[in-house]
N, C-alpha and C positions, 0 to 999 in steps of 0.2 A: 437411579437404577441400582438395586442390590448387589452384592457379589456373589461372584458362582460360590457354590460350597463345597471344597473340596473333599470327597467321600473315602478317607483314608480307610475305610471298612474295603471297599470297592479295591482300593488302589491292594492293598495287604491280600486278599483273595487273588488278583490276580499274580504277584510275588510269587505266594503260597503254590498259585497253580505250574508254575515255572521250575518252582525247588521242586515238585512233586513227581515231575516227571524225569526230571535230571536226576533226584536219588533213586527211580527204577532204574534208568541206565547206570547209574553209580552200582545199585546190587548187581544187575547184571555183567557188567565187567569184572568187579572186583567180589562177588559171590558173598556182602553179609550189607546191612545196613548202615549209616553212616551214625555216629552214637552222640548223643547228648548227655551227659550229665548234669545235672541242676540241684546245688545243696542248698537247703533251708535253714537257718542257727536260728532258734526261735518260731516265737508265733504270733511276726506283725501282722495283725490283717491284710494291710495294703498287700505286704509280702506277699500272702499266702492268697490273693485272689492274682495277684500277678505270675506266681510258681505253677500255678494253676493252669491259668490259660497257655503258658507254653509246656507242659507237661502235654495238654491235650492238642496244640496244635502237631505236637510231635508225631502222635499216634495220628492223624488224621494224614500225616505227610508221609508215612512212614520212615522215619527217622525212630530210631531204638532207644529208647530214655529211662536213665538211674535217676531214679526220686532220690537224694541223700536229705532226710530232713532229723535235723540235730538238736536237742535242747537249748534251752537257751545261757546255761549254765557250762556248755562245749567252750574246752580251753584251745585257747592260742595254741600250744601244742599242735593237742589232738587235730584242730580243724588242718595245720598246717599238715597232718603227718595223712590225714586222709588226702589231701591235695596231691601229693607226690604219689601216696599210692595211685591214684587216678592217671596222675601225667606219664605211668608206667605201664598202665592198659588197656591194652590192643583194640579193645572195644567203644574205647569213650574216643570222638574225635574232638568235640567241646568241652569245658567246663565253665562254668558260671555257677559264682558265687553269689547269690542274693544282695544283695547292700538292702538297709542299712545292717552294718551286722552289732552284736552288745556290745558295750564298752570294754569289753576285755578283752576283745579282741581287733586288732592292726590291722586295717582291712587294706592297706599300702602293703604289709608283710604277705597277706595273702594274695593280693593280685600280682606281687612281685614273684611271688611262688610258683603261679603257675608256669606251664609250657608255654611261651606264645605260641606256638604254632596248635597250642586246647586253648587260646584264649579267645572266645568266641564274641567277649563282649568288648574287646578291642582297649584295655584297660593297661594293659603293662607297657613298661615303657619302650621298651622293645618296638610293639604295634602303634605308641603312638607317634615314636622316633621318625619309624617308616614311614607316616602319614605325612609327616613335618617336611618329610625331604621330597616326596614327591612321588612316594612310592608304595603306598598303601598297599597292606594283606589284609589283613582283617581289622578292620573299621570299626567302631563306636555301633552300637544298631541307631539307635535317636537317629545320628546324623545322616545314618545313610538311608533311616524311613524318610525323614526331609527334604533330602534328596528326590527321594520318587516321588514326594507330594507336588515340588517344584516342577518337576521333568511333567508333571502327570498336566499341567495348566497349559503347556505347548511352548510358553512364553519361550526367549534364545536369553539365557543368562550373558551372555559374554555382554561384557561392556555396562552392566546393571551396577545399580550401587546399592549393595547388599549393607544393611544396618543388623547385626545381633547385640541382644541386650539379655546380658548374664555372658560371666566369662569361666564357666564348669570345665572342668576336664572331661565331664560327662558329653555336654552339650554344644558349649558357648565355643570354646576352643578347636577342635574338630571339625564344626562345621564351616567355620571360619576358612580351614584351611582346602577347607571339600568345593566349599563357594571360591577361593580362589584358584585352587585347580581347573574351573572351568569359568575363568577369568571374570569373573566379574571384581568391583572393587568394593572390599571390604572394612567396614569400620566396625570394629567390637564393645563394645558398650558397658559399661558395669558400675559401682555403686558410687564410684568417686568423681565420673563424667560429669563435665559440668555442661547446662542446659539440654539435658535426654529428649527434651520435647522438641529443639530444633533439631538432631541429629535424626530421630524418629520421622520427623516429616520430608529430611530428605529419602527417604528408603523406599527404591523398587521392588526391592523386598526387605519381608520386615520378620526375621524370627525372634520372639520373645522365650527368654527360658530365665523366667527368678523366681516363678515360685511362691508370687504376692498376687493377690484377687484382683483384677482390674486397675492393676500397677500401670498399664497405659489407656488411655482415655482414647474414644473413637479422633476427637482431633488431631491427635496426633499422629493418624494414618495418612499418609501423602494417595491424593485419589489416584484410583487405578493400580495400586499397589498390590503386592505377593502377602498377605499377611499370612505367618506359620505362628502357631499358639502352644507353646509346648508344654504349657503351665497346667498343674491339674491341683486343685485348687476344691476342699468342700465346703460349702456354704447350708443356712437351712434351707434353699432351695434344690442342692443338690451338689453337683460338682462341675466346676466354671473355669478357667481360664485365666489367664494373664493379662489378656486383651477384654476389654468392653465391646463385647462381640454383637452387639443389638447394635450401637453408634457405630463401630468400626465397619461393620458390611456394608453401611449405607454413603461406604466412600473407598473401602475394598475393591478390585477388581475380584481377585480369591482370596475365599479365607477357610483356614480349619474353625473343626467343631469343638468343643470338647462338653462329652467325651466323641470319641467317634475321627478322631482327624489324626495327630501324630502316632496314639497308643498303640491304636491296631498295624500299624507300621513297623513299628518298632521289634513286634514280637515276629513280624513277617522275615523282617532282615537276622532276628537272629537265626531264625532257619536255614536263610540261604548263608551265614556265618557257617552253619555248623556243615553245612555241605561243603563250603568252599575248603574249610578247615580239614576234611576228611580227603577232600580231590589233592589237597596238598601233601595230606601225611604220607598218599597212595602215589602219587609223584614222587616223593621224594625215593621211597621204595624202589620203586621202579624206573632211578634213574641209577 
């Protein structure tokens, strides 16, 4: 029997419809929108069809959005001196800098730059301190779309024995600490692990985030298992996964798509990021 497919398109819409109605109440109490900023340094494609889609999920949520998109030749400096200008007004409650950014610029110097309480993509150390100790604001988006893909299968985490494979400060590490927050037990996985393919088959759930085409084989899905694909991946066939997703479903319980499973996720949670991000700065205000 196949595995359900889980419809991160489905799951991100409903997110989306949640933040939508929370930032009408947001304008109505506090009388302006809640603001996103998003800067671009360069013109990666991947980038710029990613800038893209949350540029426009903004306007469709009504969330108020600065396109800041900068040559590719913008100095360390400059990017740093726009950042601060930003984390000084009243109108941005997020920022988000694009990665990957040129080589000449420290993109450690610029997440450390920003405000955590603008850091929408959960990046500074600051947000992922508080993540570490148990006390999360603003979260990673990946981790906390994985999150809702998980929540979304009905399955009870507690007591699972969660496997991640890649250990990102983006990805691997974050989630790690979101999956033990709601007790499951976690083993993190990464390039020096010796034997992946037995640790892999123990996992009720299984998120893969490295980045290599079909780096895990369907056998090494433990049947009945969570499989999350975070891996985006092009091929001439198109764009593919981390997981061997044709052999993996046919011993999956659920499994994402790609594309179609974590991505649209991701861009959902940075919305609800930049609302939470805005209910904070207006809290702090108004305490």
């Amino acid at each position: 029997m196949s595995a359900i497919i889980i419809d991160g398109k489905a799951i991100a819409n409903t997110v989306c419809q949640r933040v939508e109605k929370q930032v009408k109440e947001f304008k109505q109490q506090i009388g302006r929108e809640p603001g996103l900023a998003v800067i671009q340094v360069g013109e990666d494609p991947a980038s710029q069809i990613y800038v893209c889609n949350k540029r426009v999920r903004c306007r469709e949520l009504g969330i108020l959005s600065f396109a800041l998109d900068l040559p590719a030749n913008t100095t360390e400096a400059d990017l740093l001196a726009l950042v601060e200008k930003l984390n000084c007004d009243p109108q941005v409650d997020g920022i988000l800098v694009q990665l990957p950014l040129p080589k000449q610029i420290s993109a450690d110097k610029i997440i450390r730059a920003i405000d955590p309480g603008k850091d929408v993509d959960g990046f500074h150390p600051y947000n992922m301190g508080s993540l570490f100790i148990g006390n999360p604001r603003l979260v990673p988006c990946t981790p906390l779309g994985i999150m809702e893909l998980i929540y979304s299968t009905g399955v009870d985490i507690k007591g699972k024995k969660a496997v991640i494979v890649g250990r990102s400060n983006i990805v691997g590490k974050p989630i790690t600490m979101l999956l033990l927050q709601e007790h499951a037990t976690v083993t993190l996985c990464h390039s020096r692990t010796q034997d992946l393919a037995a640790e892999c088959r123990t996992a009720d759930i299984l998120v893969v985030a490295v980045g290599q085409k079909f780096c895990v084989p369907g056998d090494w899905i433990k049947p009945q298992a969570i499989v999350i694909d975070v891996g985006m991946n092009r091929d001439e066939s198109g764009l593919c996964g981390d997981v061997a997703f044709q052999q993996a479903k046919e011993r999956a319980a659920f499994i994402t798509p790609v594309p179609g499973g974590v991505g649209p996720t991701t861009i959902a949670m940075l919305m609800s990021n930049t609302l939470k991000a805005a209910q904070l700065r207006e809290g702090r205000k108004q305490a």
